[in-house]
Residue frames as qw, qx, qy, qz and C-alpha x, y, z in Angstrom:
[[0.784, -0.095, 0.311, -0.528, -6.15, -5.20, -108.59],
 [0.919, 0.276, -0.146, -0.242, -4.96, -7.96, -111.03],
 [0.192, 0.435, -0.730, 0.491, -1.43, -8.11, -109.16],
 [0.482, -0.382, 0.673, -0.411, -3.18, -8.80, -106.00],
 [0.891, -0.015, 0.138, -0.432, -5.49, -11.22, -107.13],
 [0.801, 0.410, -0.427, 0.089, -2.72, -13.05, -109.03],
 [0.024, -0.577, 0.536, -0.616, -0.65, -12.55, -105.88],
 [0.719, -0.163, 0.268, -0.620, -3.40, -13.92, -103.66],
 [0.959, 0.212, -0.037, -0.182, -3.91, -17.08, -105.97],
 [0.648, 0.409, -0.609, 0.202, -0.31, -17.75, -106.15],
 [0.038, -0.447, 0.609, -0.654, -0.49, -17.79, -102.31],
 [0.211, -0.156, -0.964, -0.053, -3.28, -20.36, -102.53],
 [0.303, 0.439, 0.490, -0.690, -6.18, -18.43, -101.68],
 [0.149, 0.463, 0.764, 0.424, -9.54, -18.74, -104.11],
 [0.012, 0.670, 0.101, -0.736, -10.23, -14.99, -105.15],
 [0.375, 0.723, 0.529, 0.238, -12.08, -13.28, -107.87],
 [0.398, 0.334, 0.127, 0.845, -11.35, -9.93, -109.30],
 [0.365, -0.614, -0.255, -0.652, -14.75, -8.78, -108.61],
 [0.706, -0.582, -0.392, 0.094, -14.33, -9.82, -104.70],
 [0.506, -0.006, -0.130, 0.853, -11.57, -7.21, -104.44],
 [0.139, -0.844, -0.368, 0.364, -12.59, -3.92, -102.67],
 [0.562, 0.163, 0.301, 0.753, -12.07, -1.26, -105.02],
 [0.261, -0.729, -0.309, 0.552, -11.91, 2.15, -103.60],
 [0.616, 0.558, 0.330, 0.447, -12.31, 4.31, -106.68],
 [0.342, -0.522, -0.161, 0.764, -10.90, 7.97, -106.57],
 [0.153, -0.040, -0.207, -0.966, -13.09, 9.39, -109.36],
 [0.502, 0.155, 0.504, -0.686, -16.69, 9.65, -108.83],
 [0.558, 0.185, 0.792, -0.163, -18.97, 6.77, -110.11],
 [0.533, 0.779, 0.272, -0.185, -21.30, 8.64, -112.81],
 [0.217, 0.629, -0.669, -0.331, -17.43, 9.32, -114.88],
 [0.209, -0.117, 0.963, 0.123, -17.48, 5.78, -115.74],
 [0.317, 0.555, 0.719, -0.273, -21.08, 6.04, -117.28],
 [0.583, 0.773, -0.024, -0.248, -21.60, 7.27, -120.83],
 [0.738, 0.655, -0.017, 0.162, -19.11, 7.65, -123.71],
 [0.724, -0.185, -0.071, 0.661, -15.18, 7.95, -123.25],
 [0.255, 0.628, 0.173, 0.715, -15.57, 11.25, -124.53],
 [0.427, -0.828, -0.106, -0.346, -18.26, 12.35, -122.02],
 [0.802, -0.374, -0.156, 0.438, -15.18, 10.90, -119.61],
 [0.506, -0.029, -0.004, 0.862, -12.17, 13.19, -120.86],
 [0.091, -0.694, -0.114, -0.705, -14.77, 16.34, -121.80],
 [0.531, -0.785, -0.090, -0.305, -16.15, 15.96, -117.42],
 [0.732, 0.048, -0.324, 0.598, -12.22, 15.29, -116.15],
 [0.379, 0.340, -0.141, 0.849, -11.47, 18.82, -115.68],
 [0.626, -0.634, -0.209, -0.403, -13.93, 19.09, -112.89],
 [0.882, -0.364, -0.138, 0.266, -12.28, 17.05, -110.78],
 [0.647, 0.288, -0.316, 0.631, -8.84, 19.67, -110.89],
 [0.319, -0.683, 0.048, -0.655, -10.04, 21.96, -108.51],
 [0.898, -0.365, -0.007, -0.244, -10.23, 19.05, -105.96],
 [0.910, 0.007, -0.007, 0.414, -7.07, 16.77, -106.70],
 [0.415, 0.556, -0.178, 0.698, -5.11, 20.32, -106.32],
 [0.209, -0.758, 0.241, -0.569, -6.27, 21.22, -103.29],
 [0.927, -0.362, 0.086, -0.044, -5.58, 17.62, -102.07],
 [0.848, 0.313, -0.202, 0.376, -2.13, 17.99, -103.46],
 [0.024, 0.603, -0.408, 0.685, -1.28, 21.09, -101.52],
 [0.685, -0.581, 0.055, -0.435, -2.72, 19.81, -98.72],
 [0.986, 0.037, -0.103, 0.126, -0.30, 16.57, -98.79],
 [0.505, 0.462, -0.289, 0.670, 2.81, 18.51, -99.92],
 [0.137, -0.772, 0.249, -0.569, 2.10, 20.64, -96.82],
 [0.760, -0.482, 0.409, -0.149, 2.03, 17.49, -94.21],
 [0.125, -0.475, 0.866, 0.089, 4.94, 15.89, -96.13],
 [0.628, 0.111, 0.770, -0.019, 2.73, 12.92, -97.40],
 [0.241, 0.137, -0.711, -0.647, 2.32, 11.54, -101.14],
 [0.888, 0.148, 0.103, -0.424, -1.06, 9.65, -102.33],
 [0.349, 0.302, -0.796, -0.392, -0.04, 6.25, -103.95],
 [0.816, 0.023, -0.251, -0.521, -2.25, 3.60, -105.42],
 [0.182, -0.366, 0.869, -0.281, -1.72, 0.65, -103.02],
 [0.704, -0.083, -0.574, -0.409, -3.15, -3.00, -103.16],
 [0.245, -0.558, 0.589, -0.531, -4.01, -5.00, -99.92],
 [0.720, -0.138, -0.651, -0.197, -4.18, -8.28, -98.87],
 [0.077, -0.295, 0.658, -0.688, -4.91, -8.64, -95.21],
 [0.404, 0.022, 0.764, -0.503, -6.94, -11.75, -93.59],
 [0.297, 0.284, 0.886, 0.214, -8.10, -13.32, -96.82],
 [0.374, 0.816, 0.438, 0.038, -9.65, -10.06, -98.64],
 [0.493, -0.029, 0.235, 0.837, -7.97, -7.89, -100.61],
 [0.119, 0.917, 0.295, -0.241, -8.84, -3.85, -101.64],
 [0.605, 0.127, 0.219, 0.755, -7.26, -1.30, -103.62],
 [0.051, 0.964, 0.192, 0.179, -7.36, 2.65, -103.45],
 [0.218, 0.698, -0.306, 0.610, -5.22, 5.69, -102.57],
 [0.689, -0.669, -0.263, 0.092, -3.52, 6.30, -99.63],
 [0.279, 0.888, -0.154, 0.332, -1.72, 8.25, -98.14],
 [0.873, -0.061, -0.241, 0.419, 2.02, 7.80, -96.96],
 [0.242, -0.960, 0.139, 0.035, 4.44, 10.21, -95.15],
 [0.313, 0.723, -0.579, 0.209, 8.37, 10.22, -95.35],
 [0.478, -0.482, 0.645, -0.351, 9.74, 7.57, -93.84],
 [0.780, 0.154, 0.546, -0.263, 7.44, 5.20, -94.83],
 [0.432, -0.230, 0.745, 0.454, 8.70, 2.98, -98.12],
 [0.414, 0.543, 0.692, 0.233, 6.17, 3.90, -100.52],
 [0.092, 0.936, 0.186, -0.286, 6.61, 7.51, -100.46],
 [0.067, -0.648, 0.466, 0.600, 9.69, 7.69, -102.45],
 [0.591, 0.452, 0.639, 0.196, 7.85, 4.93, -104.99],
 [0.353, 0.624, -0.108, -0.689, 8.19, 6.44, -108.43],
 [0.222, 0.484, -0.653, -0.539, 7.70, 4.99, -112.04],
 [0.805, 0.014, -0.481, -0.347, 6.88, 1.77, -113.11],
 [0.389, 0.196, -0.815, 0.382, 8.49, 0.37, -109.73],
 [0.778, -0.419, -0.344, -0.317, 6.52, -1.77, -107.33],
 [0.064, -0.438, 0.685, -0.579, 6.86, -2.38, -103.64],
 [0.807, -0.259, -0.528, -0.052, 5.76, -5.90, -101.70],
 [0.087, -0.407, 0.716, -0.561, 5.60, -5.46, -98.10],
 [0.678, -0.085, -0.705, -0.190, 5.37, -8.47, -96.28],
 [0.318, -0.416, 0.625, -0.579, 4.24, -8.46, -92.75],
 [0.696, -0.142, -0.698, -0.093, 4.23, -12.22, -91.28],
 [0.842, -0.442, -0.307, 0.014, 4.85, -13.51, -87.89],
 [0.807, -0.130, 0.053, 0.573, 8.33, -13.23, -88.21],
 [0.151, 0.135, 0.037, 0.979, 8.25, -9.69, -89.97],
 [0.154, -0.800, -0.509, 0.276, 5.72, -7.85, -87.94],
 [0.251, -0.838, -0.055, 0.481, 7.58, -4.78, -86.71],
 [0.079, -0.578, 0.529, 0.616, 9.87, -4.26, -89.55],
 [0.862, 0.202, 0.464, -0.036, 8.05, -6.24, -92.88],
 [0.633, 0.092, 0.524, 0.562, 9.91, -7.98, -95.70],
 [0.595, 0.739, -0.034, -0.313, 10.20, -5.64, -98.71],
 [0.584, -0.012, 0.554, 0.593, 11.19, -6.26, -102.02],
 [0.431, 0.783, 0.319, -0.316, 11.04, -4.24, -104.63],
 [0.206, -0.299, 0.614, 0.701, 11.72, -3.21, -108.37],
 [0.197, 0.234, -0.475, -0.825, 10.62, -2.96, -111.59],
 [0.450, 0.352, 0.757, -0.318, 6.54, -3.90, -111.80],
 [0.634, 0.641, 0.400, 0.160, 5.81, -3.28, -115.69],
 [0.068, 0.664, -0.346, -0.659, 7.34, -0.44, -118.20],
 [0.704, 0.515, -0.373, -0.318, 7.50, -1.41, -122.21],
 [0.395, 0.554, -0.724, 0.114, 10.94, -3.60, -121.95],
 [0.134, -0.214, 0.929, -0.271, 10.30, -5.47, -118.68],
 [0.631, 0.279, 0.053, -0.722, 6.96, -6.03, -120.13],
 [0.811, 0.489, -0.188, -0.259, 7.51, -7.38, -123.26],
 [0.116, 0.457, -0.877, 0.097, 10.91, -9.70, -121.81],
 [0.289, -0.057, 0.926, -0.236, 8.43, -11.48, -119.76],
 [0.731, 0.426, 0.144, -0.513, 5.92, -11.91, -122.57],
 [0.758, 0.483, -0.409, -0.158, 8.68, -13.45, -124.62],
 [0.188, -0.350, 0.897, -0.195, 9.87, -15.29, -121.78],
 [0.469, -0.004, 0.814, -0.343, 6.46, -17.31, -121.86],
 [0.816, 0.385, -0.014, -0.431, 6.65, -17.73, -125.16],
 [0.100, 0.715, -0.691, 0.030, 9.50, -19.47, -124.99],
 [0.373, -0.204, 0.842, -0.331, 8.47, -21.51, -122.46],
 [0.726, 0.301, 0.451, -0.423, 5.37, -22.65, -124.20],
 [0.660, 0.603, -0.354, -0.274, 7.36, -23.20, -127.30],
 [0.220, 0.552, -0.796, 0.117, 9.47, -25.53, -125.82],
 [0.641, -0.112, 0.671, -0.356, 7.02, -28.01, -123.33]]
């Protein structure tokens, strides 16, 4: 969510975190008490996220967490992707931007590569201290 929004804003749109649709994929009441009560009521939820995994593996599709900006509002949740399609071989800390414009409709722009880990992290953390040591 803080990619798009930063994403968004660098694209000149005026967006809040909290105006981002955020499609959660554990249920509400886990986010409500202590972090414990969180990790002790997890294992509920495997019964569910296994039988959605077989279910995927069997039609060839993967889940991945996907951010969207489309017509001035942005959202974030699972979704699901099939072979073919440039997010299903996504793995690791690598990010994928597809741009669909005018010009890339049918076929949109990607780029992609490395969207956080420890090292590309912490280069661009001492890139902008650099910078700010030097203005």
């Amino acid at each position: 969510m803080r990619k798009l929004v930063i994403l968004a804003r660098e694209s000149g749109y005026r967006v809040e975190a909290g105006e981002v649709a955020q499609e959660l994929f554990l249920p509400k009441d886990f986010f409500e008490g202590s972090l414990e009560d969180f990790w002790q009521r997890l294992p509920q939820l495997d019964a569910r996220f296994e039988a959605e995994r077989q279910r995927l593996a069997a039609e060839k599709k993967r889940w991945r967490f996907v951010a969207e900006w489309a017509e001035g509002k942005g959202s974030v949740g699972l979704r699901e992707y099939g072979q073919g399609h440039p997010f299903y071989d996504l793995e690791g800390s690598n990010n994928i931007l597809l741009l669909t414009t005018e010009r890339y409709h049918e076929y949109p722009l990607l780029i992609q590569g490395y969207g956080a880990g420890a090292a590309v992290t912490a280069a661009g953390v001492f890139a902008d201290i650099m910078r700010v040591a030097n203005l």
